[in-house]
C-alpha positions as CSV (number, residue, x, y, z in Angstrom):
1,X,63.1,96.9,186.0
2,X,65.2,98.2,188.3
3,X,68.7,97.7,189.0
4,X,67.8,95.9,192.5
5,X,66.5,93.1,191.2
6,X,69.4,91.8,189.6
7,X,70.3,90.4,193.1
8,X,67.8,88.9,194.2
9,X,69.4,85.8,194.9
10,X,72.6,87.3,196.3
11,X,69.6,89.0,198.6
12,X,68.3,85.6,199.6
13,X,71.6,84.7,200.7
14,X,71.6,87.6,202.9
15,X,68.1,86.9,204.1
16,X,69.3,83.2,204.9
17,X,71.9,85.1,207.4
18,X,69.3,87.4,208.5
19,X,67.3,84.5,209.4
20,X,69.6,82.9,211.6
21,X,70.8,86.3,213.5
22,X,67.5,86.6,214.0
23,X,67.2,82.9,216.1
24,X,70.5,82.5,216.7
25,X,71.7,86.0,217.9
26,X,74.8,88.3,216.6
27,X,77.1,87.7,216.3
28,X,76.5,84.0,214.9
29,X,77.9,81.1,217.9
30,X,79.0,79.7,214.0
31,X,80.2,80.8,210.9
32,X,78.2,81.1,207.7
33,X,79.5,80.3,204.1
34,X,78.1,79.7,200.8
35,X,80.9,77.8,199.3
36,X,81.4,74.9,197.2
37,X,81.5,72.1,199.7
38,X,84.5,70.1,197.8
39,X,87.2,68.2,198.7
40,X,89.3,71.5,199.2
41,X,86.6,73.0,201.3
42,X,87.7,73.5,205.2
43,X,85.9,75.3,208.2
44,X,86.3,78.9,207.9
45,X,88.2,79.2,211.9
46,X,89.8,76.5,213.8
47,X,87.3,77.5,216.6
48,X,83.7,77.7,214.9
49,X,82.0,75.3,213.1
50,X,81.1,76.0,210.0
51,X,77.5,75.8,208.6
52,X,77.3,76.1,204.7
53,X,74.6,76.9,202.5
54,X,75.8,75.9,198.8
55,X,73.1,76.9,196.3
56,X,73.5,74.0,193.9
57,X,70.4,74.5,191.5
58,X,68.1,77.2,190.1
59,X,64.2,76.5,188.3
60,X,61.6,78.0,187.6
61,X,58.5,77.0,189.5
62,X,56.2,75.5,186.8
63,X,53.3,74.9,188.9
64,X,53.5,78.8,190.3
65,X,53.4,79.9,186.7
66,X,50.9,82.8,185.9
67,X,49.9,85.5,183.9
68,X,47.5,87.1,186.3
69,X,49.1,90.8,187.0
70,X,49.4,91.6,190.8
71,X,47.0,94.9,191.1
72,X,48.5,97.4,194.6
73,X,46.8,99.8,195.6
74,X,48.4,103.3,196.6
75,X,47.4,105.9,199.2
76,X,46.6,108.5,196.9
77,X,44.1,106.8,195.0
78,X,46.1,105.2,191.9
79,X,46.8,101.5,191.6
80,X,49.9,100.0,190.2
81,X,49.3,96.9,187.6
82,X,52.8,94.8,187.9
83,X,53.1,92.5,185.0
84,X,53.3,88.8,186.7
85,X,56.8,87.8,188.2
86,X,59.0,84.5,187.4
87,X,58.7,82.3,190.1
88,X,62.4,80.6,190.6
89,X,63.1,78.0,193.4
90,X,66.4,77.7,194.7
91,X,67.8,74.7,196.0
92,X,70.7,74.9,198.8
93,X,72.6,71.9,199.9
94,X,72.9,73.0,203.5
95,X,76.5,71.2,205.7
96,X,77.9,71.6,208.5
97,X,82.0,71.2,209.7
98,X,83.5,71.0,212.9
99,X,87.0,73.1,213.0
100,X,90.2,71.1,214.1
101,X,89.5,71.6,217.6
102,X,86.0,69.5,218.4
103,X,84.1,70.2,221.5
104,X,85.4,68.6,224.8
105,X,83.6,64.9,225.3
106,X,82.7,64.3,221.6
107,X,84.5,63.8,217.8
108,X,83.9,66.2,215.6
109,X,80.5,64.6,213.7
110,X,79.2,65.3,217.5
111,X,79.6,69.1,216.4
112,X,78.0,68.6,212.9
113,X,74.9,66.8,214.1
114,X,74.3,68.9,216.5
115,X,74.5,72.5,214.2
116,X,72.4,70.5,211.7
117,X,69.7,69.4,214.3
118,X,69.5,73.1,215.3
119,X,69.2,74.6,211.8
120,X,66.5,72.1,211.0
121,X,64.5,73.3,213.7
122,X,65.0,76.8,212.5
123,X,64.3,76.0,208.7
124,X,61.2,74.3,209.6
125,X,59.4,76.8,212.0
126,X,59.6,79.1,209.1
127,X,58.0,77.9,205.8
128,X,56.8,81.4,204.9
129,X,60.3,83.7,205.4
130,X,59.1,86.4,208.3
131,X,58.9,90.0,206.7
132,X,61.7,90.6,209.4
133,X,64.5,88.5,207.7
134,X,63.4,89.5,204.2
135,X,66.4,91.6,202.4
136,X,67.7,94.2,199.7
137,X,64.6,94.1,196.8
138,X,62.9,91.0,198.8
139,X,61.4,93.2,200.9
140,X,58.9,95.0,198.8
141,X,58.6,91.7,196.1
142,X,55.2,90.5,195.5
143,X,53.6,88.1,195.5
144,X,54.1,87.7,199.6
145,X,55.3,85.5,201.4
146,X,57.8,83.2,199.7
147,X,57.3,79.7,200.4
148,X,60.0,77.5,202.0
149,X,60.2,73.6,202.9
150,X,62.6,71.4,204.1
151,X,62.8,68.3,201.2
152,X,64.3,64.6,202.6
153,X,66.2,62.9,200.2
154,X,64.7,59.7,198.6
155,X,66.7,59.0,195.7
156,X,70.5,58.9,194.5
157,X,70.4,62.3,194.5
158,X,72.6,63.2,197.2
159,X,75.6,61.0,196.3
160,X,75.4,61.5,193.2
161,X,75.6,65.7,194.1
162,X,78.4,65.1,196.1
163,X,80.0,62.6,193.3
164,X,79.6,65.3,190.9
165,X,81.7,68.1,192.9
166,X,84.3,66.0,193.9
167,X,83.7,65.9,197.6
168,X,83.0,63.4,200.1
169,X,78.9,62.1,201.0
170,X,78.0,64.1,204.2
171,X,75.2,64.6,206.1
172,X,72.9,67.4,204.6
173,X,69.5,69.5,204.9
174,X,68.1,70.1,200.9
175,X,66.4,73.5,201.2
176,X,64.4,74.9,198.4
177,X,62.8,78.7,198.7
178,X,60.7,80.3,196.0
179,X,61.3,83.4,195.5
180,X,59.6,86.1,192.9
181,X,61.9,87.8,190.5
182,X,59.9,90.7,188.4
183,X,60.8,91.3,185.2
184,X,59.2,94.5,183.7
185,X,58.4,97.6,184.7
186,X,54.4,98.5,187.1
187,X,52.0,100.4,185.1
188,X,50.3,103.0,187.0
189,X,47.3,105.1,186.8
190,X,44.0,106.2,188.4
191,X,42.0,103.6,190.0
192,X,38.8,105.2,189.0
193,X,39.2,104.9,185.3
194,X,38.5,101.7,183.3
195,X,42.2,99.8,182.8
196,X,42.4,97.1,179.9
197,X,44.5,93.9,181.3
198,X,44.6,92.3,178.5
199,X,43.0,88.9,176.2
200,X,40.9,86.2,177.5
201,X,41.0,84.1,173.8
202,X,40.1,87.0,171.6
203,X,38.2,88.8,174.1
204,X,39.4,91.8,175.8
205,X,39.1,92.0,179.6
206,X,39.0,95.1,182.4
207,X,39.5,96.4,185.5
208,X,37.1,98.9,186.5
209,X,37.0,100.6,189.9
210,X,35.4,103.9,191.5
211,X,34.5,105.6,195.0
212,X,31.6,105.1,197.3
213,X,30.5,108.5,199.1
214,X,27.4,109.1,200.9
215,X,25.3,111.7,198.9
216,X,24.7,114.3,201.9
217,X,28.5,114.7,202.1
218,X,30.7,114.1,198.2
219,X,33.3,114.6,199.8
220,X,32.8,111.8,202.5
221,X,33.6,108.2,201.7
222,X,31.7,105.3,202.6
223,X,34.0,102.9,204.2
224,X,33.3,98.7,204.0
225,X,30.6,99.2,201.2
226,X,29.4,95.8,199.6
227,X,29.9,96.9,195.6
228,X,28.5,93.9,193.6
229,X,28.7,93.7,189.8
230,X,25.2,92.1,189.6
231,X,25.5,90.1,186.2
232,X,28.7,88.2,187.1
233,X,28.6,88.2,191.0
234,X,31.9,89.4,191.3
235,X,32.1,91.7,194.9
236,X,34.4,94.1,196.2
237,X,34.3,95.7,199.2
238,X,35.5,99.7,199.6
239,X,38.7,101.0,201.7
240,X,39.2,103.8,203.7
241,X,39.2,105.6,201.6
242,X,35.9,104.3,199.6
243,X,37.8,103.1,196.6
244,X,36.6,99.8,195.1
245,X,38.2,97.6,192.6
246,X,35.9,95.0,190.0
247,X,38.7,93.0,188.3
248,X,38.6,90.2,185.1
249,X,35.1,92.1,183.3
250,X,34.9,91.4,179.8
251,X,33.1,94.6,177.7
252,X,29.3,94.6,177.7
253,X,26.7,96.4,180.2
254,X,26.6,95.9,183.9
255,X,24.9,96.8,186.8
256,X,26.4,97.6,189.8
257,X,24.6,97.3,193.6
258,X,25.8,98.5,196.5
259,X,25.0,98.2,200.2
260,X,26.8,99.8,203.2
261,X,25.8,100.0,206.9
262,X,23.5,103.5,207.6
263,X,22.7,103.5,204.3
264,X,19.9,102.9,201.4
265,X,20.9,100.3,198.6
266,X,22.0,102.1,195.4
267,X,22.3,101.0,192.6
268,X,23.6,102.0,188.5
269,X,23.8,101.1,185.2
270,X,27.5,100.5,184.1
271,X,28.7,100.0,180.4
272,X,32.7,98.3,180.5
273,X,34.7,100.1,178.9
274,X,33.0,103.7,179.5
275,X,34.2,106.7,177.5
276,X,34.1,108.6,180.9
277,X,35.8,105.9,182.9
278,X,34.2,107.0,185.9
279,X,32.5,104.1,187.9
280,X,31.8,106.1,191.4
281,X,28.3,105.7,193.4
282,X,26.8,108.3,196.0
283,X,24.7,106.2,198.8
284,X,22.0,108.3,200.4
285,X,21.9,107.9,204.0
286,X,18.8,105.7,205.5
């Protein structure tokens, strides 16, 4: 696990700012904080109002739980196996807080609606962050994209959050993001070689994955080739490079078919897991 990760929340925060430079422009027309919003708290300048995003609560996500690993494929020909993330939800008490000196026309609560109406409409035309705003080790986190929503209050919730820090009820947004934080290290190795993923009940399972290349030319992959493991049903469908990828096999003998455009169907006898490892097809040209 790299050292990165340990801030991935500090990271949202940053992507949260990100976010609004990105609608709102830079510099910000407000300023941004990420205080407590208690009874001591004041807007940052006597000029700017002052939105705050207070994260208040952190859980996992239950119902995103999984032990699935996330399979990535690299360019030269390896795939990387990263062990399934925690999926945490934080939850952000969002304010906002006119300075001393209120816009001309209208009190000071004028001011607050008004940032608050605008940062709704930002919030909610992006439930899935945009890859743009994402920052420090969010930008590379799987899985992609990290789900956002906007949730209204229907409960005692919110005075009794605002009871419990000592501050006084206010108009609020309650914004919850998932975000992914990994906790162990990818495994990596060739994609053509049989990889064990782990137990289904007592069972082992498998990844298995080869190359499609027309039989004329070994050296020349066969690009968008329909690979079909016949007993299960399970299809994958070759890369650029001809690379395919069969994932969830338990041991036993297979048979793989494969169709492409331009060529003859081929087909092979497969056992799972091989000695050789080797799962690659040659398609003669039709």
């Amino acid at each position: 696990m790299g050292v990165s990760n340990l801030s991935v929340i500090s990271d949202f925060d940053r992507t949260l700012e990100q976010l609004f430079l990105l609608e709102f422009g830079n510099p910000l027309p407000f300023d941004l904080s990420f205080a407590l919003p208690d009874k001591n708290f004041k807007p940052l300048s006597q000029t700017r109002s002052t939105l705050n995003c207070y994260l208040y609560e952190i859980n996992e996500d239950r119902e995103l739980r999984t032990n699935e690993p996330i399979l990535r494929r690299n360019a030269d020909g390896t795939i990387d196996r990263l062990p399934a993330p925690t999926r945490v939800k934080l939850s952000y008490c969002i304010t906002a807080w006119s300075p001393a000196q209120a816009t001309p026309g209208g009190g000071p609560e004028l001011d607050e609606h008004t940032l608050l109406s605008l940062v709704l409409q930002v919030l909610l035309k992006y439930p899935l962050l945009p890859a743009t705003a994402l920052q420090g080790s969010l930008k590379d986190q799987e899985p992609l994209p990290y789900a956002t929503t906007i949730l209204p209050d229907t409960s005692k919730a919110t005075s009794d959050f605002w009871g419990a820090i000592g501050g006084q009820l206010r108009p609020s947004l309650e914004y919850k993001a998932t975000i992914a934080i990994p906790h162990q290290q990818p495994v990596s190795g060739p994609m053509v070689i049989t990889l064990n993923l782990g137990l289904v009940g007592d069972r082992p399972f498998y990844i298995i994955g080869g190359t499609v290349r027309d039989a004329n030319t070994s050296s020349r992959p066969v690009v968008a080739a329909w690979v079909r493991l016949d007993q299960t049903g399970q299809v994958s469908v070759s890369d650029e490079q001809g690379r395919f990828l069969i994932e969830r096999i338990a041991a036993g003998n297979y048979t793989l078919t494969v169709r492409a455009n331009g060529f003859r169907e081929g087909s092979r006898a497969i056992s799972v897991p091989a000695q050789s490892g080797l799962y690659d097809i040659n398609l003669t040209p039709s």
